[in-house]
N, C-alpha and C positions, 0 to 999 in steps of 0.2 A: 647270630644263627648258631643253631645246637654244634654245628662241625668245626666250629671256628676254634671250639676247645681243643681240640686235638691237633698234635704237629702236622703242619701240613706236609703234605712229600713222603710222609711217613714209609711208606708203602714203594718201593720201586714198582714202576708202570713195565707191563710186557712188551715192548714192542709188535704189534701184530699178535702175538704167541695167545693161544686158547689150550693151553695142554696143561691138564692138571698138576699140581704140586700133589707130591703123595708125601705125607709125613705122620706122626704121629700115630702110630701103626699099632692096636693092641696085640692083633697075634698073627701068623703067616695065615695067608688068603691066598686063591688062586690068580695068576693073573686076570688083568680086564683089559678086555680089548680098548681099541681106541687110543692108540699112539700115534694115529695117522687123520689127515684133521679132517671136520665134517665131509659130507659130502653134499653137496647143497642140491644137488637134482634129485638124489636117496633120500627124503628127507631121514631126521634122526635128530633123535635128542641133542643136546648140544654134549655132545661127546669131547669138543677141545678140551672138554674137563674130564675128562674119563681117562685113565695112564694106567701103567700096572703098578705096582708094589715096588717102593724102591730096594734094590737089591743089597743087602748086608753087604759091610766094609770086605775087598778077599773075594768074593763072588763073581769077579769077571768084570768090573764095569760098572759106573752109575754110582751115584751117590749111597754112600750111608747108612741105611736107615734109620731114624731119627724115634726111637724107642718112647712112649709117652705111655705117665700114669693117666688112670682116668680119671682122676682131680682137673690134673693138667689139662686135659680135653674138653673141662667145663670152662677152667680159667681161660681159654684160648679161646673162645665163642665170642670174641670182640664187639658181634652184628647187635647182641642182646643189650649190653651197654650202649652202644650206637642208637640204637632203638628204645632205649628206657623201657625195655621190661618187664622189670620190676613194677614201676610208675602203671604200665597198663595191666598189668595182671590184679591191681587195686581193685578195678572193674570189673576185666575179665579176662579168662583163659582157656576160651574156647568151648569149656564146658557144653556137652549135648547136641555141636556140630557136625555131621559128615564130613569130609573133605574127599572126595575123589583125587590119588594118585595114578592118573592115566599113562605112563610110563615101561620102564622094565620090568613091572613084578617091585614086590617090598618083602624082604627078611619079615617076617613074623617072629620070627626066633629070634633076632636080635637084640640081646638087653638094653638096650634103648628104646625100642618101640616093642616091647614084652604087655600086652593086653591092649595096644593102641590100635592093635589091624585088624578090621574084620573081614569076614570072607568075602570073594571080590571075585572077578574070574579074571581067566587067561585065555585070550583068545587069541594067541601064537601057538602053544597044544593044547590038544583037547583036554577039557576034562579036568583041567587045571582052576585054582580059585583064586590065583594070584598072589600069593604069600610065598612063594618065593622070587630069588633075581638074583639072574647067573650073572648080570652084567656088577649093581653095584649105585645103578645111577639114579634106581627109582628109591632106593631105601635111601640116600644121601636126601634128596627132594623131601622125603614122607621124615625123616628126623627132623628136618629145620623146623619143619610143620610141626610134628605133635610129641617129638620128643620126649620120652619122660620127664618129669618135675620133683618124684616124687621121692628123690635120692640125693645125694651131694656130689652125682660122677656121672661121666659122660655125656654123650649130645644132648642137648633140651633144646624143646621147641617153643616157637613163638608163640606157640597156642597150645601149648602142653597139656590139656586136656581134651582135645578136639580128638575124636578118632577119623580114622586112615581107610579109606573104601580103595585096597589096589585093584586098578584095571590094569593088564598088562596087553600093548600095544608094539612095545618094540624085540626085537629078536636080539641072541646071544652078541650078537654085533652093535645093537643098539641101535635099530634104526628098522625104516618100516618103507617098504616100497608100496604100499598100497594107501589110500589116505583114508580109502574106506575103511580099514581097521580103526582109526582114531574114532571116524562118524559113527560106527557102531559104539566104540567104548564109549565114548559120551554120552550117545544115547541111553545108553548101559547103566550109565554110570545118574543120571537123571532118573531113571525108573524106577534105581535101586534106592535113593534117600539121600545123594550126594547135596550138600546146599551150594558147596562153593566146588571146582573142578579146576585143577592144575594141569598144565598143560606145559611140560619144559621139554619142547621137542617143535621140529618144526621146517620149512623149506623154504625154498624159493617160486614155489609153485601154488596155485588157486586150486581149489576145490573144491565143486558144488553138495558133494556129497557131504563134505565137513561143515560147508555153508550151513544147510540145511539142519544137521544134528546141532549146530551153536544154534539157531532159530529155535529149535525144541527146547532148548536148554533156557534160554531169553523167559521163551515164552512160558515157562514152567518154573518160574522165579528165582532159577541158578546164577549166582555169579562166576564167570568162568575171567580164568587166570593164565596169559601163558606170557613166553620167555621173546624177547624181538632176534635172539641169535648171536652166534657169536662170527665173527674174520676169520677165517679162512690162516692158517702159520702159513701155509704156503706161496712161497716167493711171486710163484706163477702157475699156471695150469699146467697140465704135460698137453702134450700134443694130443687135438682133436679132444682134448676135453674142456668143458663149460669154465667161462670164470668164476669166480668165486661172488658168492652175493654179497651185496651191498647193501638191499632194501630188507628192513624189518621181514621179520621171516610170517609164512603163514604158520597157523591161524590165528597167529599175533594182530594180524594187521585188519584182520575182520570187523570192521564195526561193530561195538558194541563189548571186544574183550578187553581186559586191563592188561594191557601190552607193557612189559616191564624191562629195562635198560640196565645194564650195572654199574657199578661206580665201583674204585679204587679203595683198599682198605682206609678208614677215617680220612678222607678227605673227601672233600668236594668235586674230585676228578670225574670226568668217565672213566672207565675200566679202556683199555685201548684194543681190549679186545673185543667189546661191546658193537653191535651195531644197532644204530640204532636212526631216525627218521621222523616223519610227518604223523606215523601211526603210533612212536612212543608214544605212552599215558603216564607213568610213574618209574620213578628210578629206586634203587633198593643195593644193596651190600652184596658186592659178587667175586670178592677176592681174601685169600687169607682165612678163609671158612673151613669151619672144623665137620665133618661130617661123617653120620654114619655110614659104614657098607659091610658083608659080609667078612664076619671073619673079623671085625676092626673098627677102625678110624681111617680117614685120611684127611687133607687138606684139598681142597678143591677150589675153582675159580671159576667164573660163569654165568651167561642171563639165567641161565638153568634153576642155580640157585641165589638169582636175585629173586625170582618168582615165585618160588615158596613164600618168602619173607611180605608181600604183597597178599600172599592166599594164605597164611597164616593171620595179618590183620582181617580181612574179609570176615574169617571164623570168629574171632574176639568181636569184632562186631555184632554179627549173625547172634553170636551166643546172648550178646546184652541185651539187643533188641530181637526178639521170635520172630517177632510180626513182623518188622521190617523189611522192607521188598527190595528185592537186588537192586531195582534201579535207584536205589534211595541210599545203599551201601556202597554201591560204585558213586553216588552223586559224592557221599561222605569221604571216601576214601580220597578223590579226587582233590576235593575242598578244600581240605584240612591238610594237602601234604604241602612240607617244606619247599618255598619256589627256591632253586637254583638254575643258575646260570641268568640268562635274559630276565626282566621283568616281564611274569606273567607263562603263561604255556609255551614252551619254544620245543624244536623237533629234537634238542640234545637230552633233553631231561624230563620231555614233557610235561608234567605238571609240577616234579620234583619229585624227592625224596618224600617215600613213605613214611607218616606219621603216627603210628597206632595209640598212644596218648591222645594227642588231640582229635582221631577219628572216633575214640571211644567217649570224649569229655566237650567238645567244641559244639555250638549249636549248631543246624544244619537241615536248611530248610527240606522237607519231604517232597518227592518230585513222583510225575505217576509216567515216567519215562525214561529210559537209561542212555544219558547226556550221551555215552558215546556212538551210541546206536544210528546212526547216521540215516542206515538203508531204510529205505520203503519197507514194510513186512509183505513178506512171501505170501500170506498164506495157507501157505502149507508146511508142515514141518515131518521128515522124516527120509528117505533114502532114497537111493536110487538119484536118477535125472532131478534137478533143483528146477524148480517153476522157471517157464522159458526154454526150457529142452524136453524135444521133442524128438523123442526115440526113434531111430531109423529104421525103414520099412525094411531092409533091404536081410533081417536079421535081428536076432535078439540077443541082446547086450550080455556080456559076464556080469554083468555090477563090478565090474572094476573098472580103475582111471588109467591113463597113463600118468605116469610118475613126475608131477610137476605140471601136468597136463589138464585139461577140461573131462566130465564124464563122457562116454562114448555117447551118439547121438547128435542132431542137426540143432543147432541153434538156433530159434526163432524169435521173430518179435513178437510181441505181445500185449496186451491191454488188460486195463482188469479193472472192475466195477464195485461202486460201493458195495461194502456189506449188506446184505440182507435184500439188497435190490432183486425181485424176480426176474430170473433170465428173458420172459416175455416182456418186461416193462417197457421197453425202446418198442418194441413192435406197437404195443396197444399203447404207447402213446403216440404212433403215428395214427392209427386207427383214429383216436379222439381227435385228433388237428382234423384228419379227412371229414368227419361229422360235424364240426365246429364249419367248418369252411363249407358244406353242404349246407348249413339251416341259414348260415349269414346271405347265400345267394337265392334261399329259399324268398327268407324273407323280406330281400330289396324287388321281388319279383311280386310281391305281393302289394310291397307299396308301390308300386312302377302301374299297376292295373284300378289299383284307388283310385289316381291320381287324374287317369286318363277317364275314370267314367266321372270323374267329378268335373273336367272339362267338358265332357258330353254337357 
């Protein structure tokens, strides 16, 4: 196995701990929120990787700061060798992909991703097109992705010529109390040319309104990509607050998405700060990561950005094959990754370690459905109440959910009928049975009168 080359243990594992390493720092930035750890009922990007700026040696406190050239910051990109690279940009690199950054906004400005971002919106302020982020976490995401190539210094992306579609979804804090801003984005983010959609943010709670814009997205030949979460650093809840989640986070756990896990730098570990479950699909490099943000570099740890490195292959693919339909790009992705751990798909690793060589080089049969996709289809695709909710009489809804919560609205059961079958059909075939059942007693009535004049 490719991991087997490298020392294993390499890497000390966090205990529990999701809270970013900040190193490698080109110039002062303002801080960034997120020293304090998710909030799993808020959802929010996985911010355990989000910290501020480690403070200069004198400064009161805290390590360091650990000063890097931007040589340095290329040589530190460990994920890229881990990934043979090199070996898949043979192929391809992204070239003529969208990629939707549904997150905090992406630096545009940032000499890393300098012509990668195109105009995108923000639908946290108005009037905004997403090219910037106050936070830090969406421009970390969107480098792994598309990074420049085209230089010998700093971050590069797995798909380094794929461009950067920012939707921005979460607030200065990094997180999003409504789930309908994501269902918009995405929708958003499908209308506008997006092929493949990252998604490194996420909850403990269901949502029919996000249900429904991933149904759009399915059905409109997008590959969508998100993060399963990270643990909670916290020892314990404080009083009257929620525990910390456990289960792969939403919209990770949606059928149909490529729900991605992290591993430990070069080895074969999980990441300890990973969660991960039944709804894992593919595991991918989530510690020891050099990334860009505003103002810099840092060092980061996270499913956050294990999931680029997932939605970065997606795009290599997409770009080799045009034509190729998402279900057939998630079948490949799937296929061809590295099994760890158990023989075969297990809930730690799900299918394994992402492969972008062999997803771009291995044969892989064409499938006209997306193996993950489990659910029945809706139907319907777009907002508001998800097929099966039925708006309450009593008043009309905001279009918002509660937070981890179901759409406002009565849930009912429901049926639903082939396609294309006219709504009358059940009626006028009972019509046909009634005339069938009329001419058969017609006509024993008729033999019943033969019968008796032929005994005459």
């Amino acid at each position: 196995m490719r991991l087997s080359r490298h020392q294993r243990g390499a890497a000390p594992r966090l205990a529990g701990a999701a809270l970013v390493t900040v190193a490698a720092l080109v110039a002062p930035a303002p801080a960034v929120p997120g020293d304090s750890p998710d909030s799993v009922e808020r959802p929010s990007a996985a911010t355990p990787e989000a910290g501020s700026p480690a403070r200069p040696a004198g400064s009161g406190g805290g390590l360091p700061a650990a000063l890097a050239r931007r040589d340095q910051v290329r040589e530190e990109q460990w994920q890229l060798d881990e990934l043979r690279a090199t070996h898949a940009w043979r192929h391809s690199t992204g070239d003529g992909v969208t990629v939707a950054v549904v997150d905090s906004g992406v630096d545009a400005g940032h000499p890393d991703l300098a012509g990668q971002v195109l105009p995108g919106i923000d639908l946290v302020s108005d009037g905004g097109d997403g090219r910037t982020d106050p936070v830090g976490h969406g421009t970390t995401v969107a480098g792994l992705i598309a990074g420049r190539s085209d230089d010998d210094s700093g971050v590069m992306g797995l798909a380094p010529r794929a461009k950067i579609l920012p939707v921005r979804v979460l607030d200065a804090e990094n997180r999003y109390d409504d789930a309908l801003i994501v269902a918009k984005g995405v929708r958003w983010a499908v209308d506008n040319g997006a092929r493949v959609i990252n998604l490194s943010l996420g909850g403990s709670g269901t949502s029919p309104a996000l249900a429904a814009a991933l149904d759009y997205a399915f059905a409109r030949d997008v590959v969508v990509v998100a993060c399963t979460g990270n643990h909670s650093s916290d020892p314990a809840p404080a009083a009257g607050q929620p525990s910390p989640a456990t289960e792969v986070w939403y919209p990770a756990r949606e059928p149909g998405v490529l729900a991605v896990t992290g591993l430990d730098r070069e080895t074969e570990s999980l990441w300890s700060g990973s969660i991960t479950g039944s709804a894992t699909v593919l595991s991918a490099p989530a510690t020891g990561l050099v990334g860009a943000r505003p103002g810099g570099t840092w060092k980061v740890q996270g499913t956050s950005f294990a999931a680029p490195l997932v939605t970065a292959t997606a795009a290599l693919v997409r770009a080799k094959w045009p034509e190729m339909s998402a279900a057939t790009v998630v079948n490949r992705l799937i296929t061809t990754a590295t099994d760890l751990g158990a023989v075969g798909r297990d809930d730690r690793y799900g299918y394994g370690l992402v492969d972008p060589v062999a997803a771009l080089t291995v044969g892989v049969s064409t499938v006209t459905h997306n193996p993950l996709d489990t659910n029945a289809p809706h139907g319907v695709a777009g907002f508001g109440a998800a097929p099966g909710v039925a708006v309450a009489s009593s008043g009309a809804t905001s279009g918002h959910e509660p937070v981890g919560g179901r759409a406002q609205g009565i849930h009912t059961d429901w049926t639903a009928q082939p396609a294309g079958e006219p709504e009358h059909s059940k009626r006028g075939w009972a019509v046909g049975f009634g005339a069938l059942v009329t001419l058969v007693a017609a006509a024993a009535a008729v033999l019943v009168r033969r019968r008796t004049r032929s005994r005459a």
